[in-house]
C-alpha positions in Angstrom: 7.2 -9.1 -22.6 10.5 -9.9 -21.3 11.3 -11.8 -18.1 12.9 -9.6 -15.2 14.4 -11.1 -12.1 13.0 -7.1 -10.8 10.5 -5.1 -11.9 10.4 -1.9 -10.4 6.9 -0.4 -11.0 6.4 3.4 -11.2 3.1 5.5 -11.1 3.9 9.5 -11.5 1.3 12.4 -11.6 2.6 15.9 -12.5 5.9 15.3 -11.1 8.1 16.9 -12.6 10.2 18.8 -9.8 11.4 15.6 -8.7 11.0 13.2 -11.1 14.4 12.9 -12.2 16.2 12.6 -8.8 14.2 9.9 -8.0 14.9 7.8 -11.7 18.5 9.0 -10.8 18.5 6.8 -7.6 16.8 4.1 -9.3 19.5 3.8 -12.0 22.1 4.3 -9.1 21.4 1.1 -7.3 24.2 -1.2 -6.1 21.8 -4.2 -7.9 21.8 -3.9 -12.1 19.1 -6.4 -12.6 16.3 -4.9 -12.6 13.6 -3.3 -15.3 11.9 0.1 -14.4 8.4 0.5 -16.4 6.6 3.6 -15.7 2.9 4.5 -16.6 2.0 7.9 -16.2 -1.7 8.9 -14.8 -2.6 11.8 -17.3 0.0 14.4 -16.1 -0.3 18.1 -17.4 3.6 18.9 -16.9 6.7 18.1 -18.4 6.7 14.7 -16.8 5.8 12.9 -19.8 8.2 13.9 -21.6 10.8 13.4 -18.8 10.0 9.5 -18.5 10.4 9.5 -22.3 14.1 11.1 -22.4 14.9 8.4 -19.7 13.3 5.7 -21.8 15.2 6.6 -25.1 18.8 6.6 -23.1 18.6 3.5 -20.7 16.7 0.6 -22.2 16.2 -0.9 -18.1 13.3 2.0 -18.8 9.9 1.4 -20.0 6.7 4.1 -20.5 4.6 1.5 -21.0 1.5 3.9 -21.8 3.4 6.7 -23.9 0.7 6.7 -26.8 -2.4 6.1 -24.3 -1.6 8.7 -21.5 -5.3 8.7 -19.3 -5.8 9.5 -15.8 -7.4 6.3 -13.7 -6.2 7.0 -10.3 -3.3 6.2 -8.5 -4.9 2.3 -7.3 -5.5 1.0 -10.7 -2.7 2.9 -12.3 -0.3 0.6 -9.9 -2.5 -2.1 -10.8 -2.3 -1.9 -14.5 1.7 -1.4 -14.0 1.7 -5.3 -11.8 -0.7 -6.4 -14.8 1.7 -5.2 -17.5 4.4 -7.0 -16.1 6.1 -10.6 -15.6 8.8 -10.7 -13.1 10.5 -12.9 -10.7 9.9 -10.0 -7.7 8.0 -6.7 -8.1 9.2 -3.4 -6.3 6.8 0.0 -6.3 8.3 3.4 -6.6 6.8 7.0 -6.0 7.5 9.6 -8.3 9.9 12.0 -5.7 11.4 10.4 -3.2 15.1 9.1 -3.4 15.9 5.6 -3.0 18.9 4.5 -1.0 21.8 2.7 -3.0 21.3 -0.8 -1.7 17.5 -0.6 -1.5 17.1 -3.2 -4.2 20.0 -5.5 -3.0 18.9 -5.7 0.5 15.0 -6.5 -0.4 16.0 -9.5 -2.2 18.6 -10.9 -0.1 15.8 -10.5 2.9 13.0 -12.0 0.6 15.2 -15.0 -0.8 16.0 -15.6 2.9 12.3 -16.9 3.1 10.4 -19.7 1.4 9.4 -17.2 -1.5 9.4 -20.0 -4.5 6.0 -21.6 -2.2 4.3 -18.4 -0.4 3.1 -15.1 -1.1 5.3 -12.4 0.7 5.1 -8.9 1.1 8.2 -7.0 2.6 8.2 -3.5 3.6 10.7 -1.0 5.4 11.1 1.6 7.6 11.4 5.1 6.1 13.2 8.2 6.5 11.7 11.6 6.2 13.2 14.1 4.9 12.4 17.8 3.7 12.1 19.3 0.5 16.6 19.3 1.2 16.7 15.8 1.8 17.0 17.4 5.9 16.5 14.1 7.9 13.2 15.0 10.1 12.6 11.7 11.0 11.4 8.2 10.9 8.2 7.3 9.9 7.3 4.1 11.5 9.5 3.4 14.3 8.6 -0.5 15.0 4.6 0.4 14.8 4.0 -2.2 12.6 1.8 -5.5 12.7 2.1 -8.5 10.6 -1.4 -10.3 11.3 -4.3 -10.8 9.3 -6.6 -9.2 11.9 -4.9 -6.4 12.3 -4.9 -5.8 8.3 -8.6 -5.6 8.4 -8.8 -2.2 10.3 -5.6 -0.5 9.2 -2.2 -0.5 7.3 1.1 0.2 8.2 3.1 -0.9 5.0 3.9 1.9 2.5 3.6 1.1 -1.3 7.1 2.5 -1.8 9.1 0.3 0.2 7.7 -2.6 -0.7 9.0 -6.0 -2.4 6.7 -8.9 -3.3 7.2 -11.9 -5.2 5.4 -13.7 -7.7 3.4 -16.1 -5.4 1.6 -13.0 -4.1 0.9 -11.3 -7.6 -0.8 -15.0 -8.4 -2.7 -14.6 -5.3 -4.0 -11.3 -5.7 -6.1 -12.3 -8.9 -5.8 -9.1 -10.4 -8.6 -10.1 -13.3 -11.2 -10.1 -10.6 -10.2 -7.8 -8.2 -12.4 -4.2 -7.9 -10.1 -1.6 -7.2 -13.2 1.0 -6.4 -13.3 -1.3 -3.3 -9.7 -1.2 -1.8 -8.4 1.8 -0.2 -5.2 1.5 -1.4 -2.9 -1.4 -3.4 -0.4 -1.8 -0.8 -2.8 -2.2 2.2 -4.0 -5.0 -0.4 -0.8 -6.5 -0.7 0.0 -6.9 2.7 -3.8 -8.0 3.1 -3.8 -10.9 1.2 -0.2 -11.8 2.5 -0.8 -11.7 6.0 -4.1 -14.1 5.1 -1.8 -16.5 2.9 1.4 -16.1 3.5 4.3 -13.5 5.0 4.0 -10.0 5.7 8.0 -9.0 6.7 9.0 -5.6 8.0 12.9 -4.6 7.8 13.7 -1.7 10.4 16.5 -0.3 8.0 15.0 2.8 6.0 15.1 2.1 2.6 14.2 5.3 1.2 14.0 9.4 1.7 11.1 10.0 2.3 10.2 13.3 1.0 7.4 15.0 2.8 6.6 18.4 0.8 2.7 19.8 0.3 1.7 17.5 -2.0 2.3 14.4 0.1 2.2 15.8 3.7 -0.6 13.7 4.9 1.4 10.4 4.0 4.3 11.4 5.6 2.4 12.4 8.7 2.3 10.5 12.1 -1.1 9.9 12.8 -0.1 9.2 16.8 1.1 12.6 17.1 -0.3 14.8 19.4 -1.3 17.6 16.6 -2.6 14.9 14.3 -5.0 12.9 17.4 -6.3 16.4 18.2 -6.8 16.7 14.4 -8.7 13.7 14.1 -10.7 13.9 17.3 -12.1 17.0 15.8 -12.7 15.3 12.3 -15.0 12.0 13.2 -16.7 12.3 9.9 -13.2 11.4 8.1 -12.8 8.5 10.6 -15.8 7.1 10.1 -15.6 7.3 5.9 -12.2 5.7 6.7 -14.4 2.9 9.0 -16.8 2.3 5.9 -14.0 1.9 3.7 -12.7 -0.6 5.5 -16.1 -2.6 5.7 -15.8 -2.3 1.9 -12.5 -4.0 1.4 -13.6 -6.5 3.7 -16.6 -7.1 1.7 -14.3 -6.9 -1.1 -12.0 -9.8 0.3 -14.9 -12.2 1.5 -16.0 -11.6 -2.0 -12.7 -13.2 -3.9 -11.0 -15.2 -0.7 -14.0 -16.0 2.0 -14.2 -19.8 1.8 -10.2 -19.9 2.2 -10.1 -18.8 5.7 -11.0 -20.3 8.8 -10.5 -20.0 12.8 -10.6 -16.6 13.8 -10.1 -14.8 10.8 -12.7 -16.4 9.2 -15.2 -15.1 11.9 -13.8 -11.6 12.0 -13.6 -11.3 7.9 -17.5 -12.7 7.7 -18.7 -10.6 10.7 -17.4 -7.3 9.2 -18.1 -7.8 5.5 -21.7 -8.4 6.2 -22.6 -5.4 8.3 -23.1 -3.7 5.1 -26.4 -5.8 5.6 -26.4 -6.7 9.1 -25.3 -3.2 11.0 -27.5 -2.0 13.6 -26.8 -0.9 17.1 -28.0 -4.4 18.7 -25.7 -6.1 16.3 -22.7 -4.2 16.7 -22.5 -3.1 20.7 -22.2 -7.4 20.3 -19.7 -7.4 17.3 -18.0 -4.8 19.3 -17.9 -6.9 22.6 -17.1 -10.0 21.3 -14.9 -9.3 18.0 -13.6 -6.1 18.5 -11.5 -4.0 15.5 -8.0 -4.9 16.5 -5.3 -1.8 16.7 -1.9 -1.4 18.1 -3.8 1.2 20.5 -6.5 1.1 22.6 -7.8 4.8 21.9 -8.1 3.3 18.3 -9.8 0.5 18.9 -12.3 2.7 21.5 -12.7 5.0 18.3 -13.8 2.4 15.9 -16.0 0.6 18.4 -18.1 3.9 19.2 -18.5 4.8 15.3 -19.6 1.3 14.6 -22.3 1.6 17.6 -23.2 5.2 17.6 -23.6 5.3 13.2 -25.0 2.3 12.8 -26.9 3.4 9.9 -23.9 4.6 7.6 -22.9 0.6 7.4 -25.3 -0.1 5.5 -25.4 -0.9 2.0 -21.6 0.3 1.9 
């Protein structure tokens, strides 16, 4: 394999309606040094053979699985693209949105601008929604993000496709060990493990459109809205598999980094990846009193603490 200054890493899945627009932007950045491999995840359209036509005219483009096309979900597709690939800084694309011209550019002068050669970042930016016309709706973040390892631990606010890492962070990941039927998704891991070793870094200037159409609707919803906190008041059950999944990629991260963390972190990492053995209501009205989950909200926080005491059970063996 070659060495890339960029690799920008593409996972697509039956998309073929907007597939092209979004290579189109890639190829369209103000930055030329970068390499675009794409593995596709078992689609059924013509997006095979789109990634193929775009392969054969621009050698920047790579199918890297174009004689082994299987399905394996979107986690460990992403994961197999970051394992296929040696690069200096790795970028992550969805498969139909539109990337703005100086997305690239602007990553990297923002990254170098840190100590990236010695620590494991993870940069992520705002976003821009748009509708199926590229209509700006609006943005998706809006400066509620976090940057701490606590915080990490009981939600994400980094989106896959904005994100830049560099190399330092693909070492620390140790992708050979890591169980991706444990994570909830790879960019929550990323910024995970950064905010534990090294830099999380949010820039406010939307990088992307954002396209929010029926097949990605829930990603590009705002989970603060009103319509969406009446829709999850109503919908504890997905809350509390969203809790448990949590648990797991704690358990997960105890499992590969526990005995390189220490002070608080360490206690809130060991005291949430053992109630998978430990959970009872005892244990955690105290887990809940003295380490509580940390959110940017206090109904949030209130949420998880009443799952966690009222379900103790469903911790469990998670």
């Amino acid at each position: 394999m070659n060495q890339d200054k960029i690799a920008i890493l593409m996972s697509t899945y039956n998309g073929e309606q907007y597939l092209t627009e979004q290579i189109k932007s890639i190829q369209n950045q103000s930055n030329h040094d970068w390499h675009l491999y794409i593995r596709d995840d078992g689609s059924s359209d013509k997006t095979a053979s789109i990634i193929e036509s775009f392969a054969e005219n621009d050698q920047r483009i790579t199918f890297i699985n174009k004689d082994n096309i299987s399905n394996v979900g979107v986690i460990e597709s992403f994961i197999r693209l970051l394992e296929y690939t040696d690069a200096d800084f790795y970028m992550f694309s969805d498969q139909d949105d539109i990337w703005k011209e100086g997305k690239v550019q602007r990553a990297l002068d923002l990254l170098k601008q840190e100590n990236y050669q010695q620590l494991p970042i993870c940069l992520h930016t705002e976003l821009q929604i748009v509708n199926d016309s590229l209509q700006p709706m609006e943005l998706m973040k809006r400066g509620r993000v976090w940057s701490d390892f606590q915080h990490f631990l009981f939600g994400n606010c980094v989106t896959g496709c904005t994100v830049m890492i560099n190399q330092k962070l693909k070492d620390k990941l140790r992708l050979n060990m890591l169980d991706t039927n444990k994570i909830a998704m790879h960019d929550w891991w990323f910024a995970e493990v950064a905010s534990a070793f090294g830099k999380v870094i949010y820039d406010s200037v939307p990088s992307i459109l954002y396209r929010q159409h029926i097949d990605n609707v829930v990603g590009g919803s705002d989970s603060q809205a009103p319509k969406q906190l009446v829709n999850r008041f109503f919908n504890l059950s997905g809350e509390l598999d969203g809790f448990l999944l949590m648990t797991k990629m704690a358990t997960e991260f105890q499992r590969l980094y526990g005995n390189e963390l220490n002070g608080k972190d360490a206690e809130y990492l060991t005291a949430y990846s053992t109630l998978a053995s430990q959970s009872s209501f005892t244990n955690n009205l105290k887990l809940a009193i003295k380490l509580p989950p940390i959110r940017s909200h206090l109904r949030g926080r209130l949420l998880l603490d009443y799952l966690m005491i009222s379900h103790p059970d469903k911790f469990l063996s998670n």
